[in-house]
C-alpha positions as CSV (number, residue, x, y, z in Angstrom):
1,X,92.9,289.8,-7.4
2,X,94.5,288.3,-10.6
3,X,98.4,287.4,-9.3
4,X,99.2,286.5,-13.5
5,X,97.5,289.4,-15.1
6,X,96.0,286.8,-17.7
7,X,92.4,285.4,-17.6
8,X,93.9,281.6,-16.7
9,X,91.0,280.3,-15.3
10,X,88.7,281.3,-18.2
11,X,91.3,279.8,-20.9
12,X,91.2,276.5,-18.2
13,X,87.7,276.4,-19.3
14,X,87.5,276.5,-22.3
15,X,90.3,275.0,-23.8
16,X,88.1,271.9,-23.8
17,X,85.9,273.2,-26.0
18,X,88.3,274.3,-28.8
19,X,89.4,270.7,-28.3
20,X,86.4,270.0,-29.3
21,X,85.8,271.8,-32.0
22,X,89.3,270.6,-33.1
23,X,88.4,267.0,-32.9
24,X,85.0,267.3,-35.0
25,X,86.8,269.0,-37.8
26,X,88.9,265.1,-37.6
27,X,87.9,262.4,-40.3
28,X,85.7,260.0,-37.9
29,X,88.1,257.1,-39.6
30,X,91.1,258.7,-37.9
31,X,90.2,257.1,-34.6
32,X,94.3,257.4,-33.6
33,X,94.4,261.3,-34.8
34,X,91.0,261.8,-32.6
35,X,92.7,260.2,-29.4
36,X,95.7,261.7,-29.3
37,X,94.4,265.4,-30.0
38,X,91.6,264.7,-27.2
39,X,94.4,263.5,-25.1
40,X,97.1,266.5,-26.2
41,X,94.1,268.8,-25.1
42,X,93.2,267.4,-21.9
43,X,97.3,267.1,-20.5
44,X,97.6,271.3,-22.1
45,X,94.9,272.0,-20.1
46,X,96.3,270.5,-17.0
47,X,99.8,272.7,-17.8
48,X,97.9,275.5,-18.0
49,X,96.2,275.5,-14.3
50,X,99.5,274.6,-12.5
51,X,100.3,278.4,-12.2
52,X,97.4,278.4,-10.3
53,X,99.5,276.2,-7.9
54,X,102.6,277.6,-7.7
55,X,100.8,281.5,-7.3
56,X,98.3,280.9,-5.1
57,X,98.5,283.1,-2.2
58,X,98.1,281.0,0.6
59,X,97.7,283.8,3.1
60,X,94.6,285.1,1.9
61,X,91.2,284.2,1.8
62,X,90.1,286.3,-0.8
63,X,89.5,285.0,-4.4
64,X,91.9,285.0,-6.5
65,X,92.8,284.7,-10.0
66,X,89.5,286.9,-10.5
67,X,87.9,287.7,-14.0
68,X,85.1,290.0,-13.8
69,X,82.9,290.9,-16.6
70,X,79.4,292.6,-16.8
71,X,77.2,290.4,-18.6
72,X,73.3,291.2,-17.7
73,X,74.0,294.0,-16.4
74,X,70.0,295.0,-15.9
75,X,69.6,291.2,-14.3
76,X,73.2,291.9,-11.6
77,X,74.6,289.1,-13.7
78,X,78.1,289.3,-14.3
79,X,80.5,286.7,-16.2
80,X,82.7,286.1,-12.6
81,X,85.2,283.8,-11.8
82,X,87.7,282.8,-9.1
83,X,89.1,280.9,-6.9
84,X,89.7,280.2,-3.1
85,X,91.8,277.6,-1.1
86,X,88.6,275.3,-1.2
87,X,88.2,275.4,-4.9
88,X,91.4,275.5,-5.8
89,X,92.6,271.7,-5.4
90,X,89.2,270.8,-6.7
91,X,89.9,272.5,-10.3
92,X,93.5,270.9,-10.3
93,X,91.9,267.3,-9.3
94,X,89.4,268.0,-12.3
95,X,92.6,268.9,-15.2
96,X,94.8,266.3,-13.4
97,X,92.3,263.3,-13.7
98,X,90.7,264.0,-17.1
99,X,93.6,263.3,-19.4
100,X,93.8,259.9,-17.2
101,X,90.4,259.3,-17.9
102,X,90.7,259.3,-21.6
103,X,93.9,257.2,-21.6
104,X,91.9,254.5,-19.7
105,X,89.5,254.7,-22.6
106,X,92.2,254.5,-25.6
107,X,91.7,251.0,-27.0
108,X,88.4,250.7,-24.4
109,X,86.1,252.8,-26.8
110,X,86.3,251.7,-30.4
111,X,82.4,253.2,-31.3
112,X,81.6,256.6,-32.3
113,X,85.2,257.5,-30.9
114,X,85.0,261.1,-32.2
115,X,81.5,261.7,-30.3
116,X,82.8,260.0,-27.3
117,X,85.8,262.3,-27.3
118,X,84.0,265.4,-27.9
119,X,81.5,264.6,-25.1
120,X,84.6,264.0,-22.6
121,X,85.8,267.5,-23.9
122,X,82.8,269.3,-23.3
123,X,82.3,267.5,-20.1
124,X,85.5,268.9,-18.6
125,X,84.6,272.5,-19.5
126,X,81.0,271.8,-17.9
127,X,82.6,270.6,-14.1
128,X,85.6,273.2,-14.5
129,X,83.0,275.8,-15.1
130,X,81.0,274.4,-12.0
131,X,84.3,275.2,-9.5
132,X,85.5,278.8,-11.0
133,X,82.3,280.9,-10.8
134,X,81.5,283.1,-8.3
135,X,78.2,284.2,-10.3
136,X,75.4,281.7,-9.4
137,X,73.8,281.8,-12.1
138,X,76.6,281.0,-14.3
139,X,77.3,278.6,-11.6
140,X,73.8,277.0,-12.1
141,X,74.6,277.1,-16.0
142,X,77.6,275.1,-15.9
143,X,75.9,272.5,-13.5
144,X,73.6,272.0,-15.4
145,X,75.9,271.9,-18.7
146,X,77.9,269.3,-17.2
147,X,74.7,267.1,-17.3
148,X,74.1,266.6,-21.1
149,X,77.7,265.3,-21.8
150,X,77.6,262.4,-18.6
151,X,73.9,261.9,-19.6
152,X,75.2,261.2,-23.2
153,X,78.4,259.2,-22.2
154,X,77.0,256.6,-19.6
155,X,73.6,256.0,-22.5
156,X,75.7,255.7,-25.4
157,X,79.0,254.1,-24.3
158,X,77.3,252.5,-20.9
159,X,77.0,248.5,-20.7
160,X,73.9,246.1,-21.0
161,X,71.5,248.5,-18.7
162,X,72.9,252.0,-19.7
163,X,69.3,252.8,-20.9
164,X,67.8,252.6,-17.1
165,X,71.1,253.8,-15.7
166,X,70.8,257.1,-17.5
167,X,67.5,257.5,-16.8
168,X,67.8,257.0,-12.9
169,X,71.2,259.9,-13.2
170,X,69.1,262.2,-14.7
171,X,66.0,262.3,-13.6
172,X,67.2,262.2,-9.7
173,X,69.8,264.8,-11.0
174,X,67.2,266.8,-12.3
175,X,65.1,266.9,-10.1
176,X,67.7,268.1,-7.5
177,X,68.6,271.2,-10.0
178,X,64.8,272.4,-10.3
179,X,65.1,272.5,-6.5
180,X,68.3,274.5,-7.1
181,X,67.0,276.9,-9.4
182,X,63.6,277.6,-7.4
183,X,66.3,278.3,-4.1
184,X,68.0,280.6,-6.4
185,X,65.5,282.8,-8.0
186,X,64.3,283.1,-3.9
187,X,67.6,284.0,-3.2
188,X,67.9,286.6,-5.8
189,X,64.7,288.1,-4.6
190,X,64.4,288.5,-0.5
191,X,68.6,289.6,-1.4
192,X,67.0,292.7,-3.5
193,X,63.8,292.9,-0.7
194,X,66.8,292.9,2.3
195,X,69.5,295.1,1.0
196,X,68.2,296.5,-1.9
197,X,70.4,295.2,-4.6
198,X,69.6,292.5,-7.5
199,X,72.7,290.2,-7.5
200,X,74.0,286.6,-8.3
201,X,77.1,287.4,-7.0
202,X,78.2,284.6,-5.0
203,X,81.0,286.3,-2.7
204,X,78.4,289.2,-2.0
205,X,75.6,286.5,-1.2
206,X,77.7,284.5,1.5
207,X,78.7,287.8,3.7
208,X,74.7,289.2,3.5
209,X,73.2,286.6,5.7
210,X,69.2,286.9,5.2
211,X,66.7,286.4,8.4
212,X,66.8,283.1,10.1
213,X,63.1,282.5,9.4
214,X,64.1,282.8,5.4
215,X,67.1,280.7,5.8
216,X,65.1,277.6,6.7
217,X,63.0,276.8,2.7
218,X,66.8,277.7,1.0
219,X,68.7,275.7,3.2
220,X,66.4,272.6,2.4
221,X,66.4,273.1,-1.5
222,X,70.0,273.9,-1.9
223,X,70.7,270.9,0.6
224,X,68.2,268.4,-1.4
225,X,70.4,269.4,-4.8
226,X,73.5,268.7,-3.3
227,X,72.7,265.6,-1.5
228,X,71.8,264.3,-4.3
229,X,74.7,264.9,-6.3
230,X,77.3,263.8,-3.1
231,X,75.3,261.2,-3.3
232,X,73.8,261.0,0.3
233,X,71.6,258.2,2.0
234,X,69.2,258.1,0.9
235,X,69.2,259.8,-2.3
236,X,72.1,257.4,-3.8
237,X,70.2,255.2,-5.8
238,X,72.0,256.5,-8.7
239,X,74.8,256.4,-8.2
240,X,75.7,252.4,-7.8
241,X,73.7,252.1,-12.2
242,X,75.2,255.3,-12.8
243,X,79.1,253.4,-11.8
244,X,78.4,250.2,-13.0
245,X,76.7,251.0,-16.6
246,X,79.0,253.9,-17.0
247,X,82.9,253.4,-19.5
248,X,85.9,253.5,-17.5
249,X,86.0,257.4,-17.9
250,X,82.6,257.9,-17.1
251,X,83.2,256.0,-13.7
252,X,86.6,258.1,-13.3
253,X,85.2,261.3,-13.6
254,X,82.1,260.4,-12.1
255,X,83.9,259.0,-8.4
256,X,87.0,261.5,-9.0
257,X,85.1,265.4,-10.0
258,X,81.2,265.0,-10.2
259,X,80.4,263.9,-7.0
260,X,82.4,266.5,-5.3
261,X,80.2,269.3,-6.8
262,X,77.6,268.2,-4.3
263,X,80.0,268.5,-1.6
264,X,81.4,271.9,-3.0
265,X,78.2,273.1,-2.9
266,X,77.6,272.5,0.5
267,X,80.6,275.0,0.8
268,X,79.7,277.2,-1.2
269,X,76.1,277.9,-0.3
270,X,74.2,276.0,2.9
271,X,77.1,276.8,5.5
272,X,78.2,280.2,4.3
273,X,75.4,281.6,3.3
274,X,72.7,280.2,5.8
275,X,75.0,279.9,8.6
276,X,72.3,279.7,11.5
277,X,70.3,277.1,9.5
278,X,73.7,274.8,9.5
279,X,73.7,274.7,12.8
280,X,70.0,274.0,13.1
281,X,70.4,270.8,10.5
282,X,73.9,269.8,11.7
283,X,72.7,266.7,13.7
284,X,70.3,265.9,11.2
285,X,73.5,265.8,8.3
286,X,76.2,264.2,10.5
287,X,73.3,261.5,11.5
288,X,72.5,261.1,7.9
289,X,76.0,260.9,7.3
290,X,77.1,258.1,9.7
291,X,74.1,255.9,7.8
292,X,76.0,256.4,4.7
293,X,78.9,255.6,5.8
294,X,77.5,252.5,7.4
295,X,74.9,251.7,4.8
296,X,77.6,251.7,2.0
297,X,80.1,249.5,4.0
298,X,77.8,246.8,4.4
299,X,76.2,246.6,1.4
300,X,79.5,246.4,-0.4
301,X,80.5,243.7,1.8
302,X,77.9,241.4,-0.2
303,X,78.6,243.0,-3.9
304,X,79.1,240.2,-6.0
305,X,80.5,242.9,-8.8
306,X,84.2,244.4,-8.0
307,X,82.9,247.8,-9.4
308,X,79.6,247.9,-7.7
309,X,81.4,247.1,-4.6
310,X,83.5,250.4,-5.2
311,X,81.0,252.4,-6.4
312,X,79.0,251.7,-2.8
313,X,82.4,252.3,-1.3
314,X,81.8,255.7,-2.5
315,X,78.3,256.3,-0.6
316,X,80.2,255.5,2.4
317,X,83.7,257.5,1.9
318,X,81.8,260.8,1.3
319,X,79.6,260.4,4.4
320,X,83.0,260.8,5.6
321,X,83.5,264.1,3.6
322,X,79.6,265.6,4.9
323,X,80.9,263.9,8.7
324,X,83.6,266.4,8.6
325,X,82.4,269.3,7.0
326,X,79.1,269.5,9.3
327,X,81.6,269.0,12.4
328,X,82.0,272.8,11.6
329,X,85.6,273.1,12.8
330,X,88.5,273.8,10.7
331,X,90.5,270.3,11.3
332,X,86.9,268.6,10.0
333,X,86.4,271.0,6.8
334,X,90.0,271.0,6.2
335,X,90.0,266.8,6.6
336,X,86.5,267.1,4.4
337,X,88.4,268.5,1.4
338,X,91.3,266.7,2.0
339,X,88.5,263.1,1.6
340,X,87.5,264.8,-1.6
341,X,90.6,264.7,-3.3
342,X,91.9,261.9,-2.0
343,X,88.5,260.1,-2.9
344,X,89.2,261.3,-6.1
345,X,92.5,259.9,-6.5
346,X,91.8,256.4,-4.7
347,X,88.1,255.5,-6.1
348,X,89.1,256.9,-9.3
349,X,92.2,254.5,-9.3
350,X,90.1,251.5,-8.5
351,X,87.7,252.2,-11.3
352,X,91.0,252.3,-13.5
353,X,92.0,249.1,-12.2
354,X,88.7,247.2,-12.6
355,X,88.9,249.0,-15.9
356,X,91.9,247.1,-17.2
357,X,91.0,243.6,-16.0
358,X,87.3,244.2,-17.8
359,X,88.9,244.9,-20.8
360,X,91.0,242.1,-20.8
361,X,88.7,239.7,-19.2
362,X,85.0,241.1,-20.0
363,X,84.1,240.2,-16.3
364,X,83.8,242.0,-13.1
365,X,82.4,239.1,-11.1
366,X,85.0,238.8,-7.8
367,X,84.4,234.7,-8.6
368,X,85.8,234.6,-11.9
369,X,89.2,236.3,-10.2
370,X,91.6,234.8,-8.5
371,X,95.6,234.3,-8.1
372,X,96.3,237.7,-10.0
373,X,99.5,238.4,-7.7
374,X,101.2,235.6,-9.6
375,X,100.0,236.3,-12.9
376,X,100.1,240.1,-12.9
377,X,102.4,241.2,-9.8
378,X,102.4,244.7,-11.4
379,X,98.6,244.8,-11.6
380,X,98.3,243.3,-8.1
381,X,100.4,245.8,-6.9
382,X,99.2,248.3,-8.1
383,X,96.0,247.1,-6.8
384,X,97.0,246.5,-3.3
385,X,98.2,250.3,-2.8
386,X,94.5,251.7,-4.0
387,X,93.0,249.1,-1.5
388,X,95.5,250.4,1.2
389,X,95.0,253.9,0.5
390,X,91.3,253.3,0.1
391,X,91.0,251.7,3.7
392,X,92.6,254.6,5.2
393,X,96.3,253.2,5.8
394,X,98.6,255.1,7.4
395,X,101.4,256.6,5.3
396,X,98.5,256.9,2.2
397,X,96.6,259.7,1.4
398,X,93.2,258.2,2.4
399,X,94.5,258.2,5.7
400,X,95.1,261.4,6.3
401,X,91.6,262.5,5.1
402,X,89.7,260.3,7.5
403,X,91.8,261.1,10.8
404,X,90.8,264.8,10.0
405,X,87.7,263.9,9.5
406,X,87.8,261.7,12.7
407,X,89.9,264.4,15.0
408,X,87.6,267.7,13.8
409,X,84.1,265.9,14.4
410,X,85.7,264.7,17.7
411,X,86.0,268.9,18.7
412,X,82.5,269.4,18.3
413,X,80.9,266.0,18.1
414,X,82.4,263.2,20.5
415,X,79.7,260.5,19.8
416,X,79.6,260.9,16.0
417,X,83.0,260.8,16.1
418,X,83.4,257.3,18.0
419,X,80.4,255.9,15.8
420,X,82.2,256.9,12.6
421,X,85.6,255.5,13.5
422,X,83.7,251.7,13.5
423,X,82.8,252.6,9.9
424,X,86.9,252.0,9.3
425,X,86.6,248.5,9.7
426,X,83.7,247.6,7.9
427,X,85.6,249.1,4.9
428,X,88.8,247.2,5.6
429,X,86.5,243.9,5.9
430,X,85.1,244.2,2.5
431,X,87.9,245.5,0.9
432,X,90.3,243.2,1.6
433,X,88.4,240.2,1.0
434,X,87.6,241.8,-2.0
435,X,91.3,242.1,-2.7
436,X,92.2,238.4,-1.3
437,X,89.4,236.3,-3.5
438,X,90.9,238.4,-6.8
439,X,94.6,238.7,-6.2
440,X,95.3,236.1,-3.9
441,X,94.4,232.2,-3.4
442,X,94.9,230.0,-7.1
443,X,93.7,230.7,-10.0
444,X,90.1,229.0,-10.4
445,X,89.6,230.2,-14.2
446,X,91.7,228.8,-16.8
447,X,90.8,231.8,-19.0
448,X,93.3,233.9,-16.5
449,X,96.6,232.4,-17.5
450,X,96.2,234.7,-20.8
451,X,95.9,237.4,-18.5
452,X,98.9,240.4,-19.3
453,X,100.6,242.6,-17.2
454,X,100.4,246.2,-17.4
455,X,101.3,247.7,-20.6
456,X,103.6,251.2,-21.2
457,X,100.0,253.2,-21.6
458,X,98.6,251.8,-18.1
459,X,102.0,252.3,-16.7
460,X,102.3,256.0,-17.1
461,X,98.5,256.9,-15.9
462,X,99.0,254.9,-12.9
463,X,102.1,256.0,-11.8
464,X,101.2,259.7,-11.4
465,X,97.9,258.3,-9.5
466,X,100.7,256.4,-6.6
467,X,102.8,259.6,-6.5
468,X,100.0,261.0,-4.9
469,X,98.5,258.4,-2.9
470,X,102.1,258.8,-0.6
471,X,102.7,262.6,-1.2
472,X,99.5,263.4,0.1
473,X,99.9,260.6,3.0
474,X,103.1,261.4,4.1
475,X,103.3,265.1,3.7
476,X,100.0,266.6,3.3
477,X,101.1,270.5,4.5
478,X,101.6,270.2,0.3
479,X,97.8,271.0,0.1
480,X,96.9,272.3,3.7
481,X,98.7,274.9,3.7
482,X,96.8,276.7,1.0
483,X,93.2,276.1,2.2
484,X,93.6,276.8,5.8
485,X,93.3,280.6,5.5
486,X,90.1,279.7,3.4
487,X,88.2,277.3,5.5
488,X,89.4,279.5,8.8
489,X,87.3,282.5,6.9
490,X,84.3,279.7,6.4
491,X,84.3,278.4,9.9
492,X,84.3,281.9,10.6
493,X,81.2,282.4,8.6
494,X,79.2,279.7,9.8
495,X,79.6,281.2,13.4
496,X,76.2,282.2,15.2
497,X,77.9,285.6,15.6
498,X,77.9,286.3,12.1
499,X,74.2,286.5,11.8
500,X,73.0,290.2,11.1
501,X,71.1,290.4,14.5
502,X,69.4,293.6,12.5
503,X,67.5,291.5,10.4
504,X,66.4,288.8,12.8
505,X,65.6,291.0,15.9
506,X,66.2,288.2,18.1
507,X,68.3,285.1,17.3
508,X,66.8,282.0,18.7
509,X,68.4,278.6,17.8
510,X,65.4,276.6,19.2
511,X,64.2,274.3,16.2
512,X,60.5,274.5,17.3
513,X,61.0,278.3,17.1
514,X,62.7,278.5,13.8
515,X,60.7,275.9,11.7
516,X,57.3,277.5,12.7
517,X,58.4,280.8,11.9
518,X,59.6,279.5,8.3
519,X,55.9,277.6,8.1
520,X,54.1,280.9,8.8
């Protein structure tokens, strides 16, 4: 259904790239004209989608805001979008952070500031595209879209070792889409041999459920594409050059959207689609996941870098995010999403943060800090609330998220849960001795004392930032309320019962049983 009557979602796309064409018809010289049309772009397009706020149906778990329109007809491809209660906050966490990110980058970026502009342009039309479409293969087309622009920003606008950080980002990124593309062109196939139809119709694909035997190879190569991109231990390699080499923007979008398309398409795909296989690999992911979460705290703890320490902070707050959607239960996918956004919000924050003290200071090192709180109170802060809302502190958003998380996985998993709840300190340990050797103690560089507060630019992209650090942490029904009826229809999905007993003959959930009969 279409509650406005008016394709929204497909001028939410592509708004971007008539920004873009906007901005390359701009003298390159006219660096200020360039900014502030990328910028007037990015906040328009972030107008537009809040109708999809304000008229989302929260009642229903059927798409909404649909556009439908044949496109290879012969092929069952068919230019399809929409969106559900799980995709929803997703594409207003993708419009809401991007004109953030390019303020962050106004007086950052003073090379090839038209390209860099366009490629942030393009970029947003690539990961919006990625949430809206409920037509794989357009779904694969924007993923893969979405690649060329990061590619582009972190190897031309990235720091000292951009050249091997862009490298690493797209071959391992790569290399999880040609395992993507092989799962769907099988998908497409035993969906014609089962139920005679050719289709890439995503909502069509997740409630015809193939044989169990079939499930096992697509489960594995959709899984190995979006692990990578979450990123999960142990394919997060990366991630941590990806972060570090990247500009501010690049490491806002990155922490804030990108990552979360490996986590949306665990969603979309593994648990809906090859509901019995979930439940085969769900101790294998939530195992996986507790190393991540544990792997990423303690090799933060010894980060030398303030942005390398967030950007392993990441690895460990989505094992969070996979912890609770694998729990299977509602409170854990619901707690899942809720991690996503508020990782988002809170990583993407800190990035900003490390952002303005770079630029002021071209150094990252946490030794060449200290005894900010007296010479930036704003900045420190500032700061502080991130680190709170980052270590899960009650009344912030990241709180909320991680009891979810915690509480779900504790329905269905009692010793993950337990084991995951440790992970809590280890991230309050390195984060706030992070935050003590910078903000606190005296100053040990004399180069500090020239250090400025925040200025009227920083001011008005942070601000929105804390709104929702403590809207989200102290009343979060805000944003629950209109995914429950969604992730109740997915839960639903992934239930045993919902396997078509027609087409398996028996359903056995013995791994022995169910991995031979995929090998033969």
């Amino acid at each position: 259904m279409n509650q406005l009557h008016f394709p929204i979602l497909s001028t939410i796309v592509f708004i971007p790239i008539i920004g873009a064409i906007l901005v390359s018809l701009i003298d390159s010289k006219k660096e200020g004209a360039i900014r502030w049309v990328t910028f007037i772009v990015l906040l328009l397009d972030f107008i537009v989608s809040l109708p999809l706020f304000f008229y989302f149906n929260s009642s229903t778990y059927q798409m909404q805001f649909v556009e439908k329109v044949p496109w290879i007809s012969s092929l069952g491809m068919n230019y399809y979008l929409g969106i559900d209660g799980i995709s929803l906050f997703l594409v207003l966490l993708t419009t809401f952070l991007s004109p953030i990110a390019q303020l962050s980058t106004w007086s950052g970026i003073t090379q090839k500031t038209k390209e860099f502009n366009i490629v942030l342009l393009l970029l947003q039309t690539g990961m919006l595209g990625v949430f809206v479409s409920l037509d794989i293969f357009l779904f694969y087309v924007f993923w893969e879209f979405q690649l060329i622009p990061m590619y582009l920003m972190i190897g031309i606008w990235g720091g000292p070792n951009r050249v091997f950080a862009t490298m690493k980002f797209f071959l391992y990124t790569f290399f999880g889409s040609v395992f993507m593309l092989v799962a769907l062109m099988a998908l497409y196939f035993l969906h014609h041999t089962y139920y005679h139809e050719y289709t890439f119709n995503m909502v069509t694909l997740m409630s015809q459920p193939l044989p169990v035997n079939l499930q096992f190879w697509l489960f594995i190569a959709f899984a190995l594409a979006f692990a990578i991109k979450v990123p999960m231990w142990p394919f997060h390699t990366w991630l941590p050059w990806a972060h570090v080499e990247a500009p501010t923007a690049g490491s806002v979008i990155l922490a804030g959207i990108l990552l979360k398309m490996g986590t949306y398409g665990f969603l979309r795909f593994n648990l809906p689609m090859f509901a019995s296989m979930t439940h085969q690999f769900v101790d294998i992911i939530l195992i996986i996941s507790l190393i991540g979460i544990f792997y990423g705290a303690f090799v933060a703890m010894v980060q030398p870098d303030i942005k390398k320490l967030v950007a392993y902070s990441s690895v460990s707050h989505l094992g969070y995010s996979m912890l609770g959607m694998f729990a299977l239960t509602t409170i854990g996918i619901e707690g899942s999403l809720m991690q996503m956004i508020n990782h988002g919000i809170s990583t993407g924050a800190l990035f900003l943060i490390v952002g303005i003290v770079y630029e002021r200071m071209h150094t990252r090192l946490i030794s060449e800090y200290g005894g900010l709180a007296s010479l930036v109170p704003i900045f420190s802060v500032f700061f502080m609330i991130f680190t709170l809302s980052s270590i899960a502190v009650p009344g912030t958003n990241g709180f909320i998220g991680e009891f979810m998380v915690l509480f779900g996985t504790f329905e269905s998993h009692k010793v993950f849960a337990i084991i995951a709840a440790f992970g809590g300190l280890f991230a309050a340990v390195y984060m706030l001795t992070m935050f003590k050797r910078v903000v606190f103690l005296k100053p040990l560089n004399p180069k500090l004392l020239s250090l400025t507060d925040f200025n009227i630019r920083e001011w008005i992209y942070m601000v929105p930032l804390v709104v929702f650090v403590f809207w989200i942490g102290i009343y979060p029904n805000t944003f629950l309320s209109k995914m429950h009826a969604s992730v109740n229809h997915l839960v639903e999905q992934t239930k045993v019962t919902n396997v078509n007993p027609s087409l398996n003959g028996k359903v056995s959930f013995d791994n022995k049983v169910i991995i031979k009969k995929a090998l033969n």
